[in-house]
N, C-alpha and C positions, 0 to 999 in steps of 0.2 A: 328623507333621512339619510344619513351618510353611512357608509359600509365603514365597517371595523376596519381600521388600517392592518394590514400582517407587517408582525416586529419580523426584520433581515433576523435569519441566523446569528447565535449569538456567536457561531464559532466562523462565520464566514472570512471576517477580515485575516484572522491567524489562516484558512483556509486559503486563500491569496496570497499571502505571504511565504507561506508552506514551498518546500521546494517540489518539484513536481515527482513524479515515480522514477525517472530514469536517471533524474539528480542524483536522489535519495540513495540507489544502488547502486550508483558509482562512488558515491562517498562510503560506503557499506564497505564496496568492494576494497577498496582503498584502503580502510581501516584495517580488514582482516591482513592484508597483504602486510603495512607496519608492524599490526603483531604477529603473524608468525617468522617476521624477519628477527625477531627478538631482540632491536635494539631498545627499542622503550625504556626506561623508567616503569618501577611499578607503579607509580602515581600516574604516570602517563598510559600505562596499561589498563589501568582500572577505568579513566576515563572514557580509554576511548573504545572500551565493552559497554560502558555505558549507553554511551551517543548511539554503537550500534544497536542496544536494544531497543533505544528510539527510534533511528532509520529502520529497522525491522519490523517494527510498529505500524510504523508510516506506510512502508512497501504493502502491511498485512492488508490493513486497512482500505489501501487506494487496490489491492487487485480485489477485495472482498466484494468491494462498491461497486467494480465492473462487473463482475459476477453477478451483482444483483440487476445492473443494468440490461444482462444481455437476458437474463432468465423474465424481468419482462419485457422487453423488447418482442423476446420470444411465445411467451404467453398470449402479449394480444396480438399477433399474426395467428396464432392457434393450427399454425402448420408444419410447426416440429415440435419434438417432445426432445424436452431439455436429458441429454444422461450424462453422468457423471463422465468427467474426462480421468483417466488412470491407468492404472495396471492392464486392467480389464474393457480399456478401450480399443474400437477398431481399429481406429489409429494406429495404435502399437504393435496388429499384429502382421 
């Protein structure tokens, strides 16, 4: 009998086309840097808070996934225990 084919992600191709994380935060960066030069257009102000709440989306998104990559990555080694990175880390102090 033949195995079930698995359908590709539907959002793969936009996934590849997608500009990657350090793109996307230089175009961020970018953005903010125009507007608080204040020459804009309001129209062209409103846009381009637009785009960046997309590129902030995007950035959210792609560090969220790594996050989830390293916690299991982490997991099945089972020889570190994942802690929140913050305030409150060693790191920091």
């Amino acid at each position: 009998m033949n195995a079930p084919k698995k359908k590709p992600p539907a959002n793969k191709s936009r996934q590849e086309n997608a500009p990657s994380f350090e793109q996307s935060l230089a175009e961020l960066e970018q953005l903010v840097t125009h507007m608080e030069q204040g020459e804009l257009t309001l129209e062209e102000t409103v846009k381009s808070f637009e785009r960046g709440i997309e590129l902030n989306k995007m950035c959210q998104n792609t560090l969220d996934e790594a996050e989830q990559r390293v916690r299991i990555l982490t997991e099945k080694e089972g020889k570190f225990e994942i802690e929140p990175f913050g305030e409150d880390s060693p790191a920091d102090l």
